[in-house]
Kinemage of the C-alpha trace (Angstrom):
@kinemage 1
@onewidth
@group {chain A} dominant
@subgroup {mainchain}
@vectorlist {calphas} color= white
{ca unk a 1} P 87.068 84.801 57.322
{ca unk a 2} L 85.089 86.701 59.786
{ca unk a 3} L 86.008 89.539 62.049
{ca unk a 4} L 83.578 90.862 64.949
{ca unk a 5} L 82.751 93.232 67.283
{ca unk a 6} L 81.085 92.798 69.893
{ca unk a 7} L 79.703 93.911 73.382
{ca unk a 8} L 79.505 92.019 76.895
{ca unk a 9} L 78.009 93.390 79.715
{ca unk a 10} L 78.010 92.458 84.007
{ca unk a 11} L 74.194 92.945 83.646
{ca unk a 12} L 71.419 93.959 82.093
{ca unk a 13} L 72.523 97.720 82.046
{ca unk a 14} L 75.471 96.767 84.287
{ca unk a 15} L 79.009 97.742 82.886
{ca unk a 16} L 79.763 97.474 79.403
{ca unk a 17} L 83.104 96.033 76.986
{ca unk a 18} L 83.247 96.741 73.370
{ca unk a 19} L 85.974 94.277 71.800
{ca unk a 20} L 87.065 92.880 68.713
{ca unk a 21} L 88.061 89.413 67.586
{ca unk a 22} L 88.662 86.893 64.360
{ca unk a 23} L 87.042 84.081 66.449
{ca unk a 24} L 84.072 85.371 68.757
{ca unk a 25} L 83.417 81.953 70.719
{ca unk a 26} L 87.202 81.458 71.236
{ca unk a 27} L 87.246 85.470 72.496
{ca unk a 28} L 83.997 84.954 74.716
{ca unk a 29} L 84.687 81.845 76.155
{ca unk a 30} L 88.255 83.533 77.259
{ca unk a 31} L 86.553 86.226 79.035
{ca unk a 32} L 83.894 83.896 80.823
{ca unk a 33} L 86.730 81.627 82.088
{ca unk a 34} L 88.406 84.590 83.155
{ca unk a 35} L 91.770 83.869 81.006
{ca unk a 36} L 93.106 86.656 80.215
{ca unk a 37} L 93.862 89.625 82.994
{ca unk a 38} L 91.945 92.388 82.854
{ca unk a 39} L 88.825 94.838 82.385
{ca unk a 40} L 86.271 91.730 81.806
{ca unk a 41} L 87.703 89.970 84.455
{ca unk a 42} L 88.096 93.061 86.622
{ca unk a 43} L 84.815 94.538 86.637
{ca unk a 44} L 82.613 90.487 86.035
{ca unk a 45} L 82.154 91.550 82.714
{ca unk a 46} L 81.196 88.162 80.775
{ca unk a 47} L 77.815 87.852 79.101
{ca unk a 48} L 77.793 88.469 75.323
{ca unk a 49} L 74.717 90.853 74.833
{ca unk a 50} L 75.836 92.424 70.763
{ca unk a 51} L 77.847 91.220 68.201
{ca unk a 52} L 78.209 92.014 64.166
{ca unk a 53} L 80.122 90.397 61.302
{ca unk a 54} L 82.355 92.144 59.660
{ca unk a 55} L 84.497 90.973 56.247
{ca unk a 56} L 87.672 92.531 57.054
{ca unk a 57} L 89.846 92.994 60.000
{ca unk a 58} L 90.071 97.004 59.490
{ca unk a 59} L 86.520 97.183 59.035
{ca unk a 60} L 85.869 95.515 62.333
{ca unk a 61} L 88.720 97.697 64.148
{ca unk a 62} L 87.070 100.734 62.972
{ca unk a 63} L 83.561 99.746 63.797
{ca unk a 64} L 85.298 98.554 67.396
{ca unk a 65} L 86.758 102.276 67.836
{ca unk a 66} L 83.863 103.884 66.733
{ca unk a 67} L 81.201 102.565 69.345
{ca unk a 68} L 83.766 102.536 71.783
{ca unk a 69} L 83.816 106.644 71.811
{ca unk a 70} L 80.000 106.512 71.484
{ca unk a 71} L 77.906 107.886 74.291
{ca unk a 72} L 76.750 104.924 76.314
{ca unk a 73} L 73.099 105.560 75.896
{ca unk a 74} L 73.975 105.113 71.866
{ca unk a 75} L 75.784 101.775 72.768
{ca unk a 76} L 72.571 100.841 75.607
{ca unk a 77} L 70.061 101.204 72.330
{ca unk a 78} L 72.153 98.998 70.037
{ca unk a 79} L 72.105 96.355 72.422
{ca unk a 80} L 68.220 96.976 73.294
{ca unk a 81} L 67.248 97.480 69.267
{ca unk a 82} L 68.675 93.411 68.541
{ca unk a 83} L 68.718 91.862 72.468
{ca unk a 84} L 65.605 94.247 74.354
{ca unk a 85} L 66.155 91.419 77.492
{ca unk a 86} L 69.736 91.525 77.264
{ca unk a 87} L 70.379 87.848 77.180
{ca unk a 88} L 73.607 86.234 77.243
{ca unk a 89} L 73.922 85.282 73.028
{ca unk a 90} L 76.886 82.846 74.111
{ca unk a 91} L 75.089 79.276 74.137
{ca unk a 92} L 73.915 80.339 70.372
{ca unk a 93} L 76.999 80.853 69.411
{ca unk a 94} L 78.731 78.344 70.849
{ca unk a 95} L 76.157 75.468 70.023
C-alpha cells in the first residue's frame, strides 16, 4: 500500500494545503467536491499541484509535518521544481 503527501493550491501561487492520505484520488476528489468542512473548502483550495509516494504511513506523516513547518518559498520551489505551470495533476491521477 501507498501513503502520500501532497499539496493543493487556490492558484498558481494562491494559498497552499499540505495533507496526507492512503488513497490520494479518494482524498482529492473529497476536497474538490467540497466534502469535508474545512481549510480546502474554506479558503477554494482544490487543485492538486505536488504529490509523493511514500511506503509507510509514518513515513508519509513525517514527510507531511515536515513541509508543513517549511518556509513557503521552500514549499513554492517543490511545487515549481516537478509542476513549473502549476497544473492541476488530478485528471492524471484519476484517469
Amino acid at each position: 500500500m501507498s501513503y502520500w503527501v501532497y499539496m493543493l493550491a487556490s492558484a498558481p501561487g494562491g494559498t497552499l494545503y499540505v495533507g496526507v492520505t492512503n488513497d490520494l484520488v479518494r482524498r482529492v476528489y473529497e476536497h474538490r467536491e467540497d466534502a469535508i468542512d474545512g481549510f480546502t473548502r474554506r479558503y477554494d483550495v482544490k487543485s492538486l499541484v505536488y504529490f509523493e509516494a511514500h511506503d509507510t504511513a509514518v513515513a508519509a506523516i513525517q514527510r507531511e509535518k515536515n513541509i508543513k513547518h517549511w518556509p513557503r518559498r521552500w514549499k513554492v520551489d517543490l511545487i515549481a521544481r516537478d509542476n513549473p505551470g502549476w497544473i492541476d495533476l488530478y485528471d492524471d491521477i484519476a484517469a
